[in-house]
C-alpha positions in Angstrom: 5.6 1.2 20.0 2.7 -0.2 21.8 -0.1 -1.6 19.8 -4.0 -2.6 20.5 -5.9 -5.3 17.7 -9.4 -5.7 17.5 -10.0 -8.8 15.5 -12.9 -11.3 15.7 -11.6 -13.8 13.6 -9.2 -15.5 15.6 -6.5 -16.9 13.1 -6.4 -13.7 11.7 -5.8 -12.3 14.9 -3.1 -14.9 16.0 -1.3 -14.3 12.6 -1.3 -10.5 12.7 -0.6 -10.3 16.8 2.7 -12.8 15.8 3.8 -10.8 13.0 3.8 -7.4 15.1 6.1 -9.2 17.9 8.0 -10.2 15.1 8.4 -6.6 14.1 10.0 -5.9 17.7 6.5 -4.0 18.4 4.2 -4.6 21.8 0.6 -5.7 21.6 -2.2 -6.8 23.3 -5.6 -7.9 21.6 -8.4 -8.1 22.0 -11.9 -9.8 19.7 -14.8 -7.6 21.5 -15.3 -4.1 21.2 -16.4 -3.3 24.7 -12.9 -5.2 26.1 -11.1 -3.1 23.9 -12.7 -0.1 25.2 -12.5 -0.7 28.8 -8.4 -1.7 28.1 -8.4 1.8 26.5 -9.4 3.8 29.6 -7.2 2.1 31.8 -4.0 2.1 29.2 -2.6 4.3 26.6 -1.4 2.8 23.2 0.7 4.4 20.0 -1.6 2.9 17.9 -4.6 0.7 17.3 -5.6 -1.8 14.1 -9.5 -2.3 14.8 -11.8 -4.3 12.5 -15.5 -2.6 12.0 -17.8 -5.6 12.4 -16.8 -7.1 16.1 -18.8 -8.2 19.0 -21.2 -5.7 21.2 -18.8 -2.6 20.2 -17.4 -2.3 16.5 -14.4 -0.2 15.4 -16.3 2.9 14.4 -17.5 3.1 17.2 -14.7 2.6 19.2 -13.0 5.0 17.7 -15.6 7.9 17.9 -15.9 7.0 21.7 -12.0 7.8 21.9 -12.3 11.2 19.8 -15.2 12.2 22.3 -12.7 11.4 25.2 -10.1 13.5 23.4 -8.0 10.5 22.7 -7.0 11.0 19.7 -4.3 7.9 19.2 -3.7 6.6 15.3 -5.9 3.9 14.0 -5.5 1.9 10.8 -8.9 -0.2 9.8 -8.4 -3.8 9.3 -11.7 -4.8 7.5 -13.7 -7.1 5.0 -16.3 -4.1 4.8 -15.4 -2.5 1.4 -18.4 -0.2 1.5 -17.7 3.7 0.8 -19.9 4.6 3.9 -17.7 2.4 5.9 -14.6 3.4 4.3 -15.5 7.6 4.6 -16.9 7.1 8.5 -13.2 5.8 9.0 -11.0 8.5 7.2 -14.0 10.8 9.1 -13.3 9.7 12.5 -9.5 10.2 11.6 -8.4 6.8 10.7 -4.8 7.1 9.1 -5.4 4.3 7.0 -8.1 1.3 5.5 -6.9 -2.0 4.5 -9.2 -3.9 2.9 -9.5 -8.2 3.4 -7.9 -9.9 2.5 -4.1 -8.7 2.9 -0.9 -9.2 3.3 0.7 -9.1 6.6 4.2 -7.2 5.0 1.2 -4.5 3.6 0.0 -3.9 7.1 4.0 -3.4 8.1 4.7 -1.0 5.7 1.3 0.7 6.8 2.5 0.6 10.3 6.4 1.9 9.4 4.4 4.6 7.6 2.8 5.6 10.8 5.9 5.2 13.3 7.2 7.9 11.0 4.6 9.9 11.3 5.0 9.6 14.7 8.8 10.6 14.8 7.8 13.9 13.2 5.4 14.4 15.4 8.4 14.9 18.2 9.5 17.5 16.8 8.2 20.9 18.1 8.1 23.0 15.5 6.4 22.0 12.4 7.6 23.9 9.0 5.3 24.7 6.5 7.6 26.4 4.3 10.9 28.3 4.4 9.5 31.2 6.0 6.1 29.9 7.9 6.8 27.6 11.1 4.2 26.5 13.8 5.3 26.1 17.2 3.6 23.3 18.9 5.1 24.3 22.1 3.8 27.8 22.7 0.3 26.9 20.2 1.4 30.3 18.0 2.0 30.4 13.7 5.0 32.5 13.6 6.8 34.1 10.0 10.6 34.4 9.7 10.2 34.1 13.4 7.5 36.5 14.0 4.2 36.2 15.7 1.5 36.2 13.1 -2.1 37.4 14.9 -4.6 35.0 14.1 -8.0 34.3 15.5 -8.8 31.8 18.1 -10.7 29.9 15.2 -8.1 30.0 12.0 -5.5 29.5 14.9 -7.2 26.4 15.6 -7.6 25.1 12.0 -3.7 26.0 11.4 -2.8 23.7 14.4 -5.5 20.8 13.9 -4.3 20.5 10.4 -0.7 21.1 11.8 -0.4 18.3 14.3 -2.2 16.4 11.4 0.5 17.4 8.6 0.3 15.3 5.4 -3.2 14.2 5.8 -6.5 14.9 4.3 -8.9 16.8 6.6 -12.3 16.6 6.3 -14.8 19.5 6.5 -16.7 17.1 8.9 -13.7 16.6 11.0 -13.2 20.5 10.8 -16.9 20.9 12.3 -16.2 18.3 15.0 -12.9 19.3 16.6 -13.0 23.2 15.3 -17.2 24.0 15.9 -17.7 21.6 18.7 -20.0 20.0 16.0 -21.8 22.7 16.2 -24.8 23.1 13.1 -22.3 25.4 10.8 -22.7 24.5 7.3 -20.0 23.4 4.8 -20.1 26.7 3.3 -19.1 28.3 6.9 -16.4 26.4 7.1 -15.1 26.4 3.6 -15.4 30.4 4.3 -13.4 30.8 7.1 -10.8 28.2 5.8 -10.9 30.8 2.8 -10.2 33.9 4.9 -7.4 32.2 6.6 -5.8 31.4 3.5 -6.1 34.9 1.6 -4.4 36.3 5.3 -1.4 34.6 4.8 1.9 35.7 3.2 1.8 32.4 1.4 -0.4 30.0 1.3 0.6 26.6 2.1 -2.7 25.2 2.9 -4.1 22.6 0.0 -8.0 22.8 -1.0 -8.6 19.1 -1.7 -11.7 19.5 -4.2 -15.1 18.3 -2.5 -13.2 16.6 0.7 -11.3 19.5 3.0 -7.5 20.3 3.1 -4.2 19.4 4.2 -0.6 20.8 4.9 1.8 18.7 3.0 5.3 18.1 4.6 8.4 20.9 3.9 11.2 19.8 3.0 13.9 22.3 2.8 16.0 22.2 -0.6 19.7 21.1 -0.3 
């Protein structure tokens, strides 16, 4: 696994860069925002552990830069920012994670072992969301008991987003961005349409999470 840090504080960043080697992982760092940027569109990475309030670039908006660039690699927030503005912009911008300072270096490895996980699902190329329903990630199609299921281009879309993104919470925001092209549709539009493509399905294995968006949690088969 391959690894990017943004940290200003540079014995934090010396302690967490030596822990990750010790975890067998690769990682470069980096203490300014605009460096990290620049390393990011020359090289790709696995993941990235960004702090928000860095020099001339912070981590929010690093990562919205990489979203807008289609680059849509992991990030866990390191930060001392405990603010809920700060906190939702990160999980909005598709953060996988927020760890508040101070911490402890094992709680960002179990963070990270989390995420290489993740990552080893991800592999896989179809995705199950129940004993009957299965996404293909190789032809982009829903299919039941191993039959095509005709869905429009839109719910098609919102079935694979929140496919590839299995186990976490969505956003309706994050919906409008990558599913409207943030375009102006209102919450209700997209709670509607989320709505239709639930009641279309044989079952329904797409979660409402009350006043946030939705999520597809992970199958797993009984023995």
């Amino acid at each position: 696994m391959k690894i990017l840090l943004l940290e200003d504080e540079l014995m934090l960043l010396q302690s967490v860069e030596e822990y990750i080697v010790e975890l067998g992982y690769e990682i470069n760092s980096f203490s300014d925002g605009i460096e990290a940027q620049n390393e990011l569109k020359e090289n790709r990475y696995d993941l990235l552990i960004l702090d928000i309030n860095v020099p001339n670039f912070n981590g929010l908006e690093l990562l919205d830069d990489l979203n807008k660039s289609q680059n849509f690699t992991p990030a866990i927030f390191i930060s001392a920012d405990t603010s809920i503005e700060s906190i939702s912009d990160a999980f909005d911008l598709g953060a996988i994670d927020y760890l508040k300072k101070p911490f402890h270096l094992k709680e960002l490895g179990i963070r990270i072992q989390k995420e290489i996980q993740q990552l080893k699902k991800d592999t896989i190329l179809h995705i199950n969301f129940s004993k009957n329903y299965t996404y293909s990630k190789e032809d982009h199609a829903l299919y039941y008991n191993k039959e095509l299921q005709k869905l429009t281009n839109k719910r098609l879309k919102i079935v694979e987003y929140l496919a590839l993104n299995t186990g976490r919470i969505i956003t309706i925001d994050t919906l409008r961005e990558y599913i409207w092209d943030n375009d102006p549709v209102s919450d209700a539009t997209i709670r509607a349409e989320v709505s239709r493509l639930k009641k279309s399905l044989k079952e329904d294995f797409i979660t409402n999470i009350k006043g946030i968006g939705y999520t597809i949690n992970t199958y797993t088969p009984s023995v």
